[in-house]
C-alpha positions in Angstrom: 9.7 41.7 -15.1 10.7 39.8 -17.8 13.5 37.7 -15.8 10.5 36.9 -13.6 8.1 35.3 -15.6 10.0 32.8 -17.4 11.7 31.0 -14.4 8.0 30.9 -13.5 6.7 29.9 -16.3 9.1 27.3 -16.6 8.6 26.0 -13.4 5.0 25.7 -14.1 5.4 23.9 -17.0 7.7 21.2 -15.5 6.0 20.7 -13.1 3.2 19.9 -14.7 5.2 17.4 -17.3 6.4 15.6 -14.0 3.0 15.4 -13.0 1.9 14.0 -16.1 4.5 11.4 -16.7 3.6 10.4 -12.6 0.4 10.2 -13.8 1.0 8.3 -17.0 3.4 5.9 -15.7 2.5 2.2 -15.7 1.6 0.4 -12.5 2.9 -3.1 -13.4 1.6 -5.5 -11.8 4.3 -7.6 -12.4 6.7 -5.6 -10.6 3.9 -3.9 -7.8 1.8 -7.1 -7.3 4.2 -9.3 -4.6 3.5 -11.0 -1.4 4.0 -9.0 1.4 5.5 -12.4 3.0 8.2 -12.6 0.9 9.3 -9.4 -1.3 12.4 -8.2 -0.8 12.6 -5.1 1.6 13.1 -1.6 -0.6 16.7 -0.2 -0.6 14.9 3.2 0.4 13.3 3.9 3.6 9.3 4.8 2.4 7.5 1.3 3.1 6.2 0.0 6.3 4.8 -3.9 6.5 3.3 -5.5 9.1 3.8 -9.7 8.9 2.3 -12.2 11.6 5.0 -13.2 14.4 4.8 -16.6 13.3 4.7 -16.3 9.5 7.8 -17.7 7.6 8.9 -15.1 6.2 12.4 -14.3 3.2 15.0 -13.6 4.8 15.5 -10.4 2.6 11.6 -9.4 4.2 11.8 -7.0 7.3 9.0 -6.6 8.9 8.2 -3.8 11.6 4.4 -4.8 13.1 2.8 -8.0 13.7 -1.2 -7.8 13.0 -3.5 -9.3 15.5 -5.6 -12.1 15.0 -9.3 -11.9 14.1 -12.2 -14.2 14.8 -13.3 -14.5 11.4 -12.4 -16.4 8.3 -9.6 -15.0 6.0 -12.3 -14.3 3.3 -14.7 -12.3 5.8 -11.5 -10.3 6.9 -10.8 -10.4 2.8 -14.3 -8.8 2.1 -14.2 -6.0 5.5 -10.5 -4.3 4.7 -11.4 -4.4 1.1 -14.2 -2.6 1.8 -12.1 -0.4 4.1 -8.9 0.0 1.5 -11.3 0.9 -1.4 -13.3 3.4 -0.1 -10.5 5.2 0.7 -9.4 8.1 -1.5 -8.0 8.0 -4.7 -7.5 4.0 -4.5 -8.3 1.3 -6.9 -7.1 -2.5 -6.9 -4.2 -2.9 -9.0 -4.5 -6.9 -9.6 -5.8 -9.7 -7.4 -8.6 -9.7 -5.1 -9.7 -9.9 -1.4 -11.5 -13.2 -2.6 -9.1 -15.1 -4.0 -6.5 -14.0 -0.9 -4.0 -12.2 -2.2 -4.6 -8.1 -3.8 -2.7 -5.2 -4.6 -3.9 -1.7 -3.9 -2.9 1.4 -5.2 -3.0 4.6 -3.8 -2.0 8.3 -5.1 -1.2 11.3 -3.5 -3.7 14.2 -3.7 -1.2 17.0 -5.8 1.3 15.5 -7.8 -0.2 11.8 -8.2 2.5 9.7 -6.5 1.6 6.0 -6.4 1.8 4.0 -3.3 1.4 0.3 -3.7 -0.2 -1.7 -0.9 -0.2 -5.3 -1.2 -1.9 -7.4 1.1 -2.4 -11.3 2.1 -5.4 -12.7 4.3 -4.3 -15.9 6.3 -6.5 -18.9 8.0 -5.3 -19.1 11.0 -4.7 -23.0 11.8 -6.8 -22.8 15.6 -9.5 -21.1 13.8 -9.8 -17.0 13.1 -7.4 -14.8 10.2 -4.9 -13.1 10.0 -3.5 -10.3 7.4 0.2 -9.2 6.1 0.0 -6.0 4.3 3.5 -4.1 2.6 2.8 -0.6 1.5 5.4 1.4 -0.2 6.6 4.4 -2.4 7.3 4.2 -5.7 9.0 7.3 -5.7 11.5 9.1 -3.4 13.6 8.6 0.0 10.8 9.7 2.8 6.8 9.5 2.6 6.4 11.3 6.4 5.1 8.1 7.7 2.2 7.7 5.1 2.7 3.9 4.6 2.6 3.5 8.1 -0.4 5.6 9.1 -2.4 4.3 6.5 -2.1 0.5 7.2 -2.8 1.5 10.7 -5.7 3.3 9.5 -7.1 0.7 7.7 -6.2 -2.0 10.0 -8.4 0.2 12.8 -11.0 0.7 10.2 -11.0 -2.7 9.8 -11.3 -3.7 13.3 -14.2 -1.1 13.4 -16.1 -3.1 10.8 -15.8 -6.6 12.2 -16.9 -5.8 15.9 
């Protein structure tokens, strides 16, 4: 019994020491806060970033979606995916704003707290109209199971919802 309960125990308590020190660790906004035009694509696979086709973008920036245009300024489109992005769960702006352009969001997973970082850019469109770029990504591990992706989708459709 005895050789039971203390792996368990163990387990238990470091787990919850990894969850704290998730939960602890600093979200630098010096490191998280980039432009989603021009940050360096992660050596790991968890991140998903969707650019405009004709954006000038780093050469070290893959992208994998292009947004589509809206007919509304970049600061209406600023103010409806804020709207969107914040009133999602467990998400709170990490630096910048939707007004001034340019804003980083952070979101954790439900259980053990992980942060995602979604950084986002609202554009004027030179023929009138917005458009966005958006980079989300994992701070921690290899794989997220597609989060980053379905959740700029999500909010993008959100988004989209709003404006029409």
């Amino acid at each position: 019994m005895v050789f039971v309960i203390i792996p368990v125990l163990a387990a238990v308590v470091i787990g919850i020491g990894i969850r704290l020190g998730i939960e602890k660790g600093k979200d630098d906004p010096a490191v998280w806060h980039v432009d989603p035009l021009t940050s360096a694509t992660p050596k790991t696979p968890n991140w998903h970033r969707v650019v405009p086709a004709d954006a000038t973008v780093d050469r070290h920036a893959e992208r994998d979606a292009h947004p589509p245009t809206y007919e509304v300024s970049a600061t209406e489109l600023g103010a409806a995916f804020d709207a969107v992005a914040v009133g999602d769960d467990r998400v709170e702006v990490l630096a910048g704003s939707a007004a001034e352009g340019h804003v980083t969001y952070v979101q954790r997973s439900r259980a053990m707290q992980f942060p995602d970082y979604v950084s986002v850019r609202f554009i004027d469109v030179p023929d009138g109209g917005s458009t966005i770029a958006i980079f989300s990504r994992a701070r921690y591990g290899q794989k997220d199971f597609d989060v980053n992706k379905k959740r700029v989708e999500r909010w993008l459709h959100e988004t989209e919802q709003r404006l029409a």
